[in-house]
C-alpha positions as CSV (number, residue, x, y, z in Angstrom):
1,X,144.2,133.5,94.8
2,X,143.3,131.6,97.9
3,X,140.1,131.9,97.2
4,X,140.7,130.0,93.8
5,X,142.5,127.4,95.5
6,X,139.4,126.8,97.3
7,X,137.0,126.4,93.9
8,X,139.8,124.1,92.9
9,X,139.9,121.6,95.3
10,X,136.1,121.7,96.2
11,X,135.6,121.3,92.3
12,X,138.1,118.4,92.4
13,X,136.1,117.1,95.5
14,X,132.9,116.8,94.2
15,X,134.8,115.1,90.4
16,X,136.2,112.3,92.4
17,X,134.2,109.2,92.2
18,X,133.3,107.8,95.5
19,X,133.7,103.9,96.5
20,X,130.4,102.4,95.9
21,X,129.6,98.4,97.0
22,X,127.2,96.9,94.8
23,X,125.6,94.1,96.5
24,X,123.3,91.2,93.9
25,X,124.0,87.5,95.6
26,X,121.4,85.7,94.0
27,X,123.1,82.7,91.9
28,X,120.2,81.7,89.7
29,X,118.2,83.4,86.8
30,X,119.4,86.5,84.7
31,X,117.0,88.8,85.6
32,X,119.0,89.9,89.2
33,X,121.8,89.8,87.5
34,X,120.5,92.3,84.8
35,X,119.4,94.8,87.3
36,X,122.8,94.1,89.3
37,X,124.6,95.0,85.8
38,X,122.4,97.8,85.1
39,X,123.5,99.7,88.9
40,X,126.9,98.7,87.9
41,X,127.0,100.2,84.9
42,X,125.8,103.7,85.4
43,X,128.0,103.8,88.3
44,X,130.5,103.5,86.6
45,X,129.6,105.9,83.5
46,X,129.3,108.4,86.0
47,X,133.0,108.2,87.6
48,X,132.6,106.0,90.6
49,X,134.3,103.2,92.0
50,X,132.6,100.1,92.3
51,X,133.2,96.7,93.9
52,X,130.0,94.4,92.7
53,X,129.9,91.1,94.9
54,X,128.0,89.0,92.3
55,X,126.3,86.1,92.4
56,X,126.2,85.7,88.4
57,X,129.9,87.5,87.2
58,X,129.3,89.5,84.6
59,X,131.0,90.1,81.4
60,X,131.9,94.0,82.0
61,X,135.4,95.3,82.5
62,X,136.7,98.5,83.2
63,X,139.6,100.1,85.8
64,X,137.1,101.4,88.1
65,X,134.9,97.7,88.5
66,X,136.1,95.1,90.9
67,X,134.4,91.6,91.3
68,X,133.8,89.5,94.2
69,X,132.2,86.0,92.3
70,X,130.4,84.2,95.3
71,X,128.2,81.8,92.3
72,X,129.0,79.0,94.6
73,X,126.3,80.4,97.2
74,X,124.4,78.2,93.9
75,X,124.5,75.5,96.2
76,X,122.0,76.6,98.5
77,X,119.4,76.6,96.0
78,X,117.9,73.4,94.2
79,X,116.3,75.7,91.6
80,X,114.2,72.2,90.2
81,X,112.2,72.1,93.8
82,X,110.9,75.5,93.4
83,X,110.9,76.5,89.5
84,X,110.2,73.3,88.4
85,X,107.3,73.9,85.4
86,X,106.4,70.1,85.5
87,X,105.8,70.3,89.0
88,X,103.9,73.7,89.0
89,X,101.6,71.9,85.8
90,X,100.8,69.4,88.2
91,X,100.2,71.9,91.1
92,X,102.5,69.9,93.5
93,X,104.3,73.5,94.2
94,X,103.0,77.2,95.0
95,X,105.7,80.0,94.9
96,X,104.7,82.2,98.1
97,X,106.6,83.7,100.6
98,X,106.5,81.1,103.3
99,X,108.9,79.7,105.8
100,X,111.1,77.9,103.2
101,X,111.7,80.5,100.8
102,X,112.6,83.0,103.8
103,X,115.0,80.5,105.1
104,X,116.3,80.0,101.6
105,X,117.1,83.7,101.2
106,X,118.7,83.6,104.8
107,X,120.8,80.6,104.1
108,X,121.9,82.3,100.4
109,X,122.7,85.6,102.0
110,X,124.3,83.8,104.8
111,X,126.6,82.4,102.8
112,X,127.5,85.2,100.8
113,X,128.7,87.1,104.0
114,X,130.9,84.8,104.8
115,X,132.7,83.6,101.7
116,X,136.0,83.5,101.7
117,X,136.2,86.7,99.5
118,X,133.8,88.5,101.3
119,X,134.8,87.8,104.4
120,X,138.7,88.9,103.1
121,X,136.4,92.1,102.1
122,X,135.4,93.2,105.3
123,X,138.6,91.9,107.5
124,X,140.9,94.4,105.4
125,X,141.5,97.5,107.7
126,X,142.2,99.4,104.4
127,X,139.0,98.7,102.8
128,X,136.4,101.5,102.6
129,X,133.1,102.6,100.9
130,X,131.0,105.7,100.8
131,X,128.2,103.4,100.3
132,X,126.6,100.0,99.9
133,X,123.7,99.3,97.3
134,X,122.1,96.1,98.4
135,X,119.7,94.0,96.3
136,X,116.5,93.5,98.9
137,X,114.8,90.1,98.0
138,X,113.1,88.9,101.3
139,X,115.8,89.1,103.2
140,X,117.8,92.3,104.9
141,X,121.0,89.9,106.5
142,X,123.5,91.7,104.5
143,X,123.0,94.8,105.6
144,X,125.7,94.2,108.2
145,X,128.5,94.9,105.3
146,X,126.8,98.6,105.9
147,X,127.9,98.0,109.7
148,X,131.2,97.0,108.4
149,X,132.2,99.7,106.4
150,X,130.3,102.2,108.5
151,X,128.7,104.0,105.7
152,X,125.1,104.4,104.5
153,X,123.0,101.9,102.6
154,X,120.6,101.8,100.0
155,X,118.2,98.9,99.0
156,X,117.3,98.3,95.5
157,X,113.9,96.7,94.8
158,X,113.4,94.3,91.9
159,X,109.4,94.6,92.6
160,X,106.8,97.0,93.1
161,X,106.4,98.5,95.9
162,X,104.9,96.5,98.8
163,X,104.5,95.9,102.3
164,X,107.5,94.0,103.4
165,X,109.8,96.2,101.7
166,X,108.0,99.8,102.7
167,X,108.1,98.7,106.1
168,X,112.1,99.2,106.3
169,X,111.7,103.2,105.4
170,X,108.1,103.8,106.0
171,X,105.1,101.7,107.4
172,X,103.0,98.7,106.1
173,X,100.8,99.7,103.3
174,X,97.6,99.3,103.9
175,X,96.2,95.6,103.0
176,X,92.6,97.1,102.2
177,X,93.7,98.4,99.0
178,X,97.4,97.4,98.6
179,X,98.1,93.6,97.3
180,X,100.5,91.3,98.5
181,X,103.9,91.0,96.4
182,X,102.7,87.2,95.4
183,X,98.9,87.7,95.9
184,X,96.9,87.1,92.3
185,X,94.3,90.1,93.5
186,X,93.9,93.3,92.0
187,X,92.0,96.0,93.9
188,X,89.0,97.3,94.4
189,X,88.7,93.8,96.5
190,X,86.0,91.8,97.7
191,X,85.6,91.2,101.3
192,X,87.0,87.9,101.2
193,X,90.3,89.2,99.3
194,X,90.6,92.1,102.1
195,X,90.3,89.2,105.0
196,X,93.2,87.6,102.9
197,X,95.4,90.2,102.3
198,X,95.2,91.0,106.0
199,X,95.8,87.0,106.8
200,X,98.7,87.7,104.5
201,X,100.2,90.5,105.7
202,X,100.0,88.8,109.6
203,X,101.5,85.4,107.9
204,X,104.5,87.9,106.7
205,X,105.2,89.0,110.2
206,X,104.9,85.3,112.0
207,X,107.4,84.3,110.0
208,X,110.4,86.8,110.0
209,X,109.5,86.4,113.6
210,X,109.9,83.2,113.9
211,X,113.6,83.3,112.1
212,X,114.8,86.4,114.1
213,X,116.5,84.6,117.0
214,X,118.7,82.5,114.6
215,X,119.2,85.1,112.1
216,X,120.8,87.6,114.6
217,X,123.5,84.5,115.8
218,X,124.4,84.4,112.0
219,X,124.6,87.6,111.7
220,X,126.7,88.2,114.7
221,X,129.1,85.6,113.5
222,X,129.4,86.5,109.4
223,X,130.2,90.1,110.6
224,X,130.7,90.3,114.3
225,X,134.6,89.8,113.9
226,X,135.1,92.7,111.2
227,X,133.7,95.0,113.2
228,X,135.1,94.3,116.4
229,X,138.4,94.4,114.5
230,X,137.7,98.3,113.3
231,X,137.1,99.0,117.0
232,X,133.3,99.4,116.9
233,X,130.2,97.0,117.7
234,X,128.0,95.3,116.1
235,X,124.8,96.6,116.3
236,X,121.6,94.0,116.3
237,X,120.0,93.2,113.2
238,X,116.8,94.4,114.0
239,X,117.6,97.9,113.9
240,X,120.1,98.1,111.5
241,X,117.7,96.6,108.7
242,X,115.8,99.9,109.4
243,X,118.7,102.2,108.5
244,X,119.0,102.3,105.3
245,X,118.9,105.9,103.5
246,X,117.2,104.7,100.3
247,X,115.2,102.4,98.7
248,X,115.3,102.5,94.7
249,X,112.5,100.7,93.2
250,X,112.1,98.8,89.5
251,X,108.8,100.0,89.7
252,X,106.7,102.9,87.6
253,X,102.8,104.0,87.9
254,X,102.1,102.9,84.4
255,X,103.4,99.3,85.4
256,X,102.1,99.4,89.1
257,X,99.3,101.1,90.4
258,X,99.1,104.9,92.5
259,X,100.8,104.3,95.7
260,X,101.5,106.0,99.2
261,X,105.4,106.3,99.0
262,X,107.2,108.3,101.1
263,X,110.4,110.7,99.7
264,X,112.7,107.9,100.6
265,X,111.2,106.0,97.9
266,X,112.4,106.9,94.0
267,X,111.3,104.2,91.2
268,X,113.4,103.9,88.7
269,X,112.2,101.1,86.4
270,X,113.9,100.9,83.2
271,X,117.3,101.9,84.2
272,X,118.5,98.5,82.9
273,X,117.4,99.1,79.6
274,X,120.2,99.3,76.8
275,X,119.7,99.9,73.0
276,X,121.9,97.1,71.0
277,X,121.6,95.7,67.5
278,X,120.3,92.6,67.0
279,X,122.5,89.9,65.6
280,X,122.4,89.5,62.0
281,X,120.3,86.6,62.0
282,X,117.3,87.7,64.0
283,X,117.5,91.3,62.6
284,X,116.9,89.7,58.9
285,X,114.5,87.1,60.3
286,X,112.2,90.1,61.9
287,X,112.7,92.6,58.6
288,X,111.2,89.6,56.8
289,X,108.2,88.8,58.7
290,X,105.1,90.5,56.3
291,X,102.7,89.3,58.9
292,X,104.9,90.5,62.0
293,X,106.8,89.1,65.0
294,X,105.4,87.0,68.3
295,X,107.8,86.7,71.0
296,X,107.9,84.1,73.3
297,X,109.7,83.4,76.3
298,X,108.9,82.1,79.8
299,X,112.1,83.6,81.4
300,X,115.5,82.8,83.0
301,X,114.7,80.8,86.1
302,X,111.6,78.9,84.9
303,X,113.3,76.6,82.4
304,X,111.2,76.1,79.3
305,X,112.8,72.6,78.0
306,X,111.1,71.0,81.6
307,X,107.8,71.3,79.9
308,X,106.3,67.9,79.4
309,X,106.9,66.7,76.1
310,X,103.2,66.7,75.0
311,X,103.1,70.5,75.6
312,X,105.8,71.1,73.8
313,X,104.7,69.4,70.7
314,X,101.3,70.9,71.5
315,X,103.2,74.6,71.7
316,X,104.9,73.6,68.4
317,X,102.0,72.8,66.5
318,X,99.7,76.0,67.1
319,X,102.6,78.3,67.0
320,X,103.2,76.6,63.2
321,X,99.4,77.5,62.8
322,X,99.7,81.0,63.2
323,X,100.3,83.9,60.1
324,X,102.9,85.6,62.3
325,X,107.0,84.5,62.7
326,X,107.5,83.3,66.2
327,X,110.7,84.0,68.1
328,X,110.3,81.1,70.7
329,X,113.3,81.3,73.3
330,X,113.7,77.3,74.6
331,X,116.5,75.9,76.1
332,X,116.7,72.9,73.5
333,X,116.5,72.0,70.3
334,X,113.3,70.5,69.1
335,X,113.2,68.4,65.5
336,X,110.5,69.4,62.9
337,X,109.8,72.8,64.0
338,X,107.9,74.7,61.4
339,X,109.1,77.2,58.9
340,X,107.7,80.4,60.4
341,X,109.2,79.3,63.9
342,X,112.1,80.2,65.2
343,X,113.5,78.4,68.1
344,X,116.3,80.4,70.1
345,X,118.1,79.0,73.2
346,X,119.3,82.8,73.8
347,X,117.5,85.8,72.8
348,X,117.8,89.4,73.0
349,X,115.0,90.2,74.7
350,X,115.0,94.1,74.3
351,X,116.4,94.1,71.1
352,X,113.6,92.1,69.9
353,X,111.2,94.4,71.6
354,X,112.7,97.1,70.0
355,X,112.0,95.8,66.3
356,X,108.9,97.5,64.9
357,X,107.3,94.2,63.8
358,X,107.3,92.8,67.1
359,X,103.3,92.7,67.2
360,X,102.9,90.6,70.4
361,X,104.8,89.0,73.6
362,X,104.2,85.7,75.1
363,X,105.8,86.3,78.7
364,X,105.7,84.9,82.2
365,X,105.0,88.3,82.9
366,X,108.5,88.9,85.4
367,X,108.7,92.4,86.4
368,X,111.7,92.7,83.9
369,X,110.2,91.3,80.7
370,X,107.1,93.7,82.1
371,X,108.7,96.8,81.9
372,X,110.5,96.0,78.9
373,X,107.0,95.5,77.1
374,X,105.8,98.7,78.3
375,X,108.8,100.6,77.8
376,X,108.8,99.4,74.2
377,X,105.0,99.6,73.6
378,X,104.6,95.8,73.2
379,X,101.2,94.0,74.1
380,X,101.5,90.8,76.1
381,X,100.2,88.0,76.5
382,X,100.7,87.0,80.3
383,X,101.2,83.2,81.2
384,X,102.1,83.6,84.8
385,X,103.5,80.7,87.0
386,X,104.7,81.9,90.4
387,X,105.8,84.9,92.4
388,X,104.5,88.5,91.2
389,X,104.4,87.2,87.9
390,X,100.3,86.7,88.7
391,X,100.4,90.6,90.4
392,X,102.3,92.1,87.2
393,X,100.1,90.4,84.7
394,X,96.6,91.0,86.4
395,X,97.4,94.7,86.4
396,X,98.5,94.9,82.9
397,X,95.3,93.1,82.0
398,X,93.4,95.9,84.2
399,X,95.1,98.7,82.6
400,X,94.3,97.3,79.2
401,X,97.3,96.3,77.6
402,X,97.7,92.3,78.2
403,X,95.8,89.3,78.0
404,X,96.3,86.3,80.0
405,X,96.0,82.2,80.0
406,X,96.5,79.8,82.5
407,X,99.9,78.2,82.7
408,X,98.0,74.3,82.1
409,X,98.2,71.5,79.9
410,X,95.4,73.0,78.2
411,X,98.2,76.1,77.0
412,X,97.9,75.7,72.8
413,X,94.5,75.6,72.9
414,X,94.1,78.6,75.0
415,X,96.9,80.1,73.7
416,X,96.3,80.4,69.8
417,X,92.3,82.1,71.1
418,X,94.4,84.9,72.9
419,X,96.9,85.1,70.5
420,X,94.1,85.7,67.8
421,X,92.1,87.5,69.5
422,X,95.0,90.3,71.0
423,X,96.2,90.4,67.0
424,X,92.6,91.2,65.4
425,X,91.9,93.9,68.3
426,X,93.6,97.0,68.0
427,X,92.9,98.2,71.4
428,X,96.0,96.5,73.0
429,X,98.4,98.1,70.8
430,X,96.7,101.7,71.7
431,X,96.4,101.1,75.1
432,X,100.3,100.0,75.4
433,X,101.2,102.9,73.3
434,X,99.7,105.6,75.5
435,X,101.1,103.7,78.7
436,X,104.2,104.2,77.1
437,X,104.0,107.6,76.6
438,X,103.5,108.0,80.7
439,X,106.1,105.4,81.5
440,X,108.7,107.9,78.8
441,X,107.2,111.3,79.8
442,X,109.7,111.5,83.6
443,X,113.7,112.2,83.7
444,X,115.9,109.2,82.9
445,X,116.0,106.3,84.8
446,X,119.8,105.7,85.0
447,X,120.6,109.4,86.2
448,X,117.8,109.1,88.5
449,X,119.8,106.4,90.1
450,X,123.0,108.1,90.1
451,X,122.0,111.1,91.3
452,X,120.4,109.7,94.4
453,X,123.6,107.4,95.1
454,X,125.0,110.6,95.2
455,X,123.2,112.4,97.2
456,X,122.9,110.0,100.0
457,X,126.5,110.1,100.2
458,X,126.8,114.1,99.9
459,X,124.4,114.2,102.4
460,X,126.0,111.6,104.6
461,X,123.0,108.8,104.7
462,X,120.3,111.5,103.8
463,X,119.0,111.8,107.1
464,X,117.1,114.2,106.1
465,X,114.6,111.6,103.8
466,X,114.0,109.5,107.0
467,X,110.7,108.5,108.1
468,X,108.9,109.3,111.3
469,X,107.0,106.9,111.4
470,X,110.1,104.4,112.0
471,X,110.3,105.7,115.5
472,X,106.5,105.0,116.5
473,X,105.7,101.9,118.0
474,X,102.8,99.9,116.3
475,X,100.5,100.1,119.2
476,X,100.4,103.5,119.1
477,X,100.3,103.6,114.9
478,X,96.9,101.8,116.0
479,X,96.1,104.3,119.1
480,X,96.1,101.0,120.9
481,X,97.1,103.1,123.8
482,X,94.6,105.9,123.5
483,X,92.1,103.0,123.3
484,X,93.4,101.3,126.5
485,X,93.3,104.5,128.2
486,X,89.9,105.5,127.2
487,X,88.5,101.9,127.9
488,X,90.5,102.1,131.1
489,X,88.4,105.5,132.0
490,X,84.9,104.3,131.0
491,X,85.8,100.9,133.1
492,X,87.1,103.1,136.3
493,X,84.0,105.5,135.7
494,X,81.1,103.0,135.1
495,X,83.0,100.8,138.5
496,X,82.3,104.4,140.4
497,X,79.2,105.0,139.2
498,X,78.1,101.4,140.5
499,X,79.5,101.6,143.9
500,X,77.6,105.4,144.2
501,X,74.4,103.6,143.2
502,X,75.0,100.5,145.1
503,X,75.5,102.6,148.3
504,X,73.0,104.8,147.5
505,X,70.7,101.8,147.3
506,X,72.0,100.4,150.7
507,X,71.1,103.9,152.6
508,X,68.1,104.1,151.3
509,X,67.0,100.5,152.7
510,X,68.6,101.8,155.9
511,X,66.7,105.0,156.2
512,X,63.4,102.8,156.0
């Protein structure tokens, strides 16, 4: 009987949900906010608990889901200065990971910490979480809510796998072979792109160095005072951005490329991925087209409607050329837009993918839209403008399944060659169909994600995952040490091996 008890309440223990923090601050662009919905969701399928500090609310409701809306870190960002297509056309802005963009993230983060509701959050004794799931993007400030709360973390990773990121749970990958997050170079490299990605790598490290000392006296002040209050201290940035159980990536081989990864690394691209209907409209629009569908969209942060006029009209015109229906998602309404085109100011991306006419996708190439391709089986047509976009489409291109053109005002031109060309050649549509078969042929994306929030906190912060390589410095990583010592030997030996021959010399000039 006792022993029944005991099933019974260990059964009950392991049915109850646990208290899960979802963590996705960035205010601009839908694609965060897709990933952040997507963690949400599963979460909360699977029984949990989950309070989702948001910086894009999202529409889902249910008993379990709490919001914290801090949108109004918006105000740190100008999204026109750095996503500004005009400007990017014109080549008065690079996106790269430079001092600006890690302040940005620093500032936004910042902010989000100490927002009123946040702050409310963390300064409620009664307040408590198993675990915290924390967007990475540049930036690992809010890992002090983990401090808060003292519970484990996990990061989630919008990207591929990379340097900066691997470093928390691992090492550096290794810049012969392994590009940077934003670099447009796709290994084997030349010598010159090696030199770079190591210039890179060092650039990287100068300048989270440089922000250290300022970003440990915010840090100290956004969470300093909610931890003091639940009797503990706060523990300096530096080491606690190193503690995290977890990272779970948006990532897959077929998208990526082989990587090193140690155990505390799971990808789990796709997760997001839902299967809706489209809308009546768009379903009868793609059941009509004989000739098939050509998808276009530039994305949620990089506003299409900011094209120059000319382009547009130039867009417009060799779209209206082509056999195929085009879906064209733009911001605006445009006047004399030809019959087999389709403008859209919101379009269901995967839904669209989904159809079995859809015959082509004219993307940005953001690691969402991607994945979605692949996971559908849908060539692209990369027109990358900043970030990884230039990383995620050059690798598609290698493994066979895109095509790209310059983002320039030379776009319709180049664009209705590739768009021809990608149609008439069957071997994109092969090649993305067997890369889908890899990117379907593992366990399910969502229960991966579950089951490893799970099991970090069964396992209390999965220790067991942890890297040694974490706890060796980097001069001995390098042998910088064994060096030192050995050049330290041959100096000492060759020094008394001279003062033996010197003296040698001077008694033999004695002796004659």
């Amino acid at each position: 009987m006792r022993l029944t008890a005991t099933l019974i309440l260990l059964m009950a223990w392991c049915c109850a949900g646990y208290r899960i923090l979802v963590v996705f601050p960035l205010p601009v662009g839908k694609s965060h906010s897709i990933l952040g919905e997507g963690v949400v969701r599963h979460l909360l399928a699977a029984g949990h608990d989950v309070t989702y500090i948001t910086g894009v609310p999202s529409k889902l409701s249910a008993p379990k889901l709490r919001q914290i809306d801090v949108s109004a870190n918006k105000k740190t960002y100008k999204q026109e200065d750095y996503c500004d297509i005009s400007k990017i056309l014109s080549q008065e802005r690079e996106i790269l990971f430079d001092q600006t963009i890690a302040r940005l993230q620093l500032m936004m983060n910042n902010y989000t910490a100490t927002h009123e509701d946040v702050q409310k959050l963390m300064l409620d004794p009664k307040e408590e979480f198993d675990l915290v799931i924390i967007e990475w993007l540049f930036n690992e400030f809010l890992v002090g809510l983990s401090s808060v709360f003292d519970c484990p973390f996990i990061w989630l990773s919008s990207l591929e796998p990379h340097g900066l990121v691997l470093s928390l749970i691992d090492e550096w990958t290794d810049p012969s072979y392994m590009p940077d997050v934003f670099s447009k170079a796709v290994p084997p490299f030349t010598f010159a792109q090696r030199i770079s990605e190591l210039w890179t790598m060092a650039r990287h490290k100068y300048i989270r160095w440089q922000l250290m000392s300022e970003e440990q006296v915010l840090f100290e002040r956004a969470f300093g005072p909610a931890v003091a209050m639940r009797g503990r201290q706060l523990p300096l940035l530096e080491d606690v951005k190193y503690n995290a159980s977890m990272i779970l990536g948006n990532s897959h081989v077929a998208i990526g490329q082989s990587t090193k990864l140690p155990p505390s690394y799971v990808p789990i691209a796709g997760y997001h991925i839902q299967n809706k209907s489209l809308p009546e409209d768009l379903q009868k629009i793609m059941d009509d087209a004989k000739n098939g569908v050509i998808y276009f969209s530039m994305g949620s942060i990089l506003e299409a409607k900011r094209m120059p006029e000319t382009l547009k009209q130039g867009l417009l015109a060799i779209l209206g050329s082509l056999r195929q229906t085009v879906i064209w998602k733009l911001e605006e309404t445009l006047e004399n837009v030809p019959e087999n085109v389709h403008i859209v100011n919101f379009a269901p991306q995967q839904s669209i993918l989904a159809h079995p006419n859809c015959v082509l996708f004219i993307t940005h190439g953001g690691m969402l839209s991607t994945n979605e391709a692949l996971h559908f089986g849908v060539p692209i047509l990369g027109v990358p403008a900043f970030g990884d976009q230039f990383q995620n489409v050059n690798r598609a291109v290698q493994k066979g399944f895109a095509s790209q053109v310059p983002l320039s005002y030379d776009l319709p031109r180049d664009l209705k060659v590739a768009v021809e060309e990608m149609i008439g050649n069957p071997k994109y549509r092969e090649k993305v169909k067997e890369l889908s078969l890899i990117y379907h042929d593992r366990r399910a994306p969502g229960s991966e994600l579950v089951h490893w929030a799970e099991h970090v906190v069964r396992t209390r912060g999965a220790p067991h995952l942890r890297s040694p390589a974490l706890l060796v410095p980097w001069y001995q990583k390098m042998y910088l040490d064994l060096f030192g010592l050995i050049f330290l030997l041959v100096s000492l030996s060759v020094f008394v091996i001279r003062r033996f021959v010197s003296k040698k010399i001077d008694v033999n000039k004695k002796n004659r």
